[in-house]
N, C-alpha and C positions, 0 to 999 in steps of 0.2 A: 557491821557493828564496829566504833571508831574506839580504840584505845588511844588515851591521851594523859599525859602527865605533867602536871604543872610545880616546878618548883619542892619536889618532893625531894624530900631527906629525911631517910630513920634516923630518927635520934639515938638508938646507940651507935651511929656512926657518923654523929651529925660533923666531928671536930677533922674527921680523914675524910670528909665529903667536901664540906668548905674548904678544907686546903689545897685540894686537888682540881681537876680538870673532867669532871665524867662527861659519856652523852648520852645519857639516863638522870641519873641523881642531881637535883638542883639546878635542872634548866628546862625547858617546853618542848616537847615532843609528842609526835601524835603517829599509830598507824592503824591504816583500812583492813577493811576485811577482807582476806584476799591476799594481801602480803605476807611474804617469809621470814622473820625477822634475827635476822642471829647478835646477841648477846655475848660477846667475848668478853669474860668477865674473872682476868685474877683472884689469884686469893685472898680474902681477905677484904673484896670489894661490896661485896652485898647480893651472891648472887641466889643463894637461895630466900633471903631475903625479899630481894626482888618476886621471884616468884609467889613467895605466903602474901606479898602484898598488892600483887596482882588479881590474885586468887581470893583477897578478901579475908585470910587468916591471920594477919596483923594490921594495927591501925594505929600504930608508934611510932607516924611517923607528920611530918610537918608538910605542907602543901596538899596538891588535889590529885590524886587518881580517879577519871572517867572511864565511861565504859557508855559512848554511845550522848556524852556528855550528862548523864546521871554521877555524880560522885558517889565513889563508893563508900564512903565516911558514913554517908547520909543515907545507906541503904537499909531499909531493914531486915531481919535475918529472914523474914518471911522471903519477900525477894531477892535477898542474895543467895535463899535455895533452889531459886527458880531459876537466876540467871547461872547457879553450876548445874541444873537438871539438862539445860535446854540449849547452851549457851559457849560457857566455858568449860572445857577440862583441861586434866592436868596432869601430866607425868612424875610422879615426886622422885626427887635424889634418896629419900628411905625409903620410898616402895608403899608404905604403909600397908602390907595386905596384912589378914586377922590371920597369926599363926596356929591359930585352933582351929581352922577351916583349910581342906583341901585347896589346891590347886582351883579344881572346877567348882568349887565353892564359893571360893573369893570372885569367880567371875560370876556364877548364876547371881549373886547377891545384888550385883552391878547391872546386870542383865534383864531380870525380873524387874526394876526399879526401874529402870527407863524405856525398855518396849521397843528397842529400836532393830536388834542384832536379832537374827531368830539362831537358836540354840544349837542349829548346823552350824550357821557362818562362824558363829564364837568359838565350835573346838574346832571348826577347818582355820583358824588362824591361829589357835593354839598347835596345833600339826604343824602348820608354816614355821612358825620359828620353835619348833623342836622339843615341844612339848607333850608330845603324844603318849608318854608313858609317864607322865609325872602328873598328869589329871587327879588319883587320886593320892599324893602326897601330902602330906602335913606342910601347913604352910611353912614352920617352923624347922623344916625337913630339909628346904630346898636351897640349892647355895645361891648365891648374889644374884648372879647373874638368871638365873631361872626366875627367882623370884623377879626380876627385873623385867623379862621377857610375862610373865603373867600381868605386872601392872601395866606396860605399855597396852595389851590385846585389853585391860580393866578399862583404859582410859578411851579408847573406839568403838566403846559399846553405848555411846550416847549421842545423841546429836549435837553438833558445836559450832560456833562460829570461831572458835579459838581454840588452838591444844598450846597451853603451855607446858616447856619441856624443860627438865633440871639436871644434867648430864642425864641425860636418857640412856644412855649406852655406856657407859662408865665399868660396868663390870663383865661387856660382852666383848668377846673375841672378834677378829674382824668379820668373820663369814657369818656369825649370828646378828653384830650389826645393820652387817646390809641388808638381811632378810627382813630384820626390825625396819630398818630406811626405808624400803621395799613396800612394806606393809605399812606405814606411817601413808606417806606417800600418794598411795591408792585411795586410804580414809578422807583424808584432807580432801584431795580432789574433790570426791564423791561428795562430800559436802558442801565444795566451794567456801573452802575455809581459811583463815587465817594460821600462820604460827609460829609461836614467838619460844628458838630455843636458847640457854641460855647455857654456856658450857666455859673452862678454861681457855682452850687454847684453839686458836684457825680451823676451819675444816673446812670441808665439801657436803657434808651431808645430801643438802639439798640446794635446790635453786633459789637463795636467799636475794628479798629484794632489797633488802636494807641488812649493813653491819654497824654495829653500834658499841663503844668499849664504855664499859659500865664505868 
């Protein structure tokens, strides 16, 4: 599945997109499925932006984002739920989990829905990154970083040709990230998947085959 983007610029940042130099916003770029793709993306450049408009959650913006050469503009919501059932996921920089739902809530909801994880493998990865007594917490309960660690294990509970990432690790300490990297990692493989993370500053995370400054 090819992502590709033509000449795209959000227009609330249309006037610090044109005046600038990105390699993302307002010029042609494409990557396969399969590739790593890192996103080094100051503040103030568009990066979670970037992601809602990858993901199909804004359309404020000028030019074409493809997906397999289908524009997403032009997609309708019917298929655009098909291609986040089957296709793409996403890591968000809020997390988004329901803070009225436990821990193991906010994953069965994910879990039940797509059919992919069986209800071992989902709390043996919740056990992996350090979750094993916080299963039955309030969402609403849990600090950043946990919460953080529940929507990563939310976002590998589907089948993907793509995990889009929005500082994934932002609120984790070094040793919960690698285990997060760890577990990323092994997913991706297993699917033979693409992925495209998008964060402030350099890293290593992973074996990225393209870097790109937003």
């Amino acid at each position: 599945m090819q992502l590709s983007l033509q000449g795209v610029i959000p227009v609330p940042l249309r006037e610090k997109v044109t005046a600038g130099n990105s390699g993302m916003w307002n010029t042609s770029v494409s990557f396969n499925k399969g590739e790593y793709v890192f996103i080094q993306a100051p503040s103030g450049t568009g990066k979670t932006t970037l992601i809602h408009t990858l993901y199909g959650l804004r359309t404020d913006y000028e030019g074409e984002v493809k997906w397999n050469n289908r524009a997403l503009k032009s997609t309708d919501s019917e298929d655009l739920a098909g291609m986040r059932a089957t296709s793409i996921s996403v890591i968000f920089q809020d997390m988004r989990l329901f803070p009225e739902l436990t821990a193991w809530e906010n994953i069965e909801i994910k879990r039940k829905l797509t059919n992919t994880v069986t209800e071992q493998q989902a709390s043996e990865w919740l056990d992996r990154l350090g979750l094993k007594d916080k299963k039955n917490s309030m969402g609403n309960t849990l600090s950043y970083g946990e919460q953080q660690r529940v929507a990563i294990v939310r976002a590998l509970l589907q089948p993907f040709e793509w995990l889009l990432m929005d500082e994934p690790f932002s609120h984790l300490d070094h040793a919960n990230t690698q285990k997060a990297i760890t577990l990323i990692a092994e997913v991706v493989k297993q699917h033979g998947a693409g992925m495209l993370l998008a964060d402030l500053d350099e890293n290593t995370y992973f074996p990225y085959t393209q870097t790109v400054r937003l």
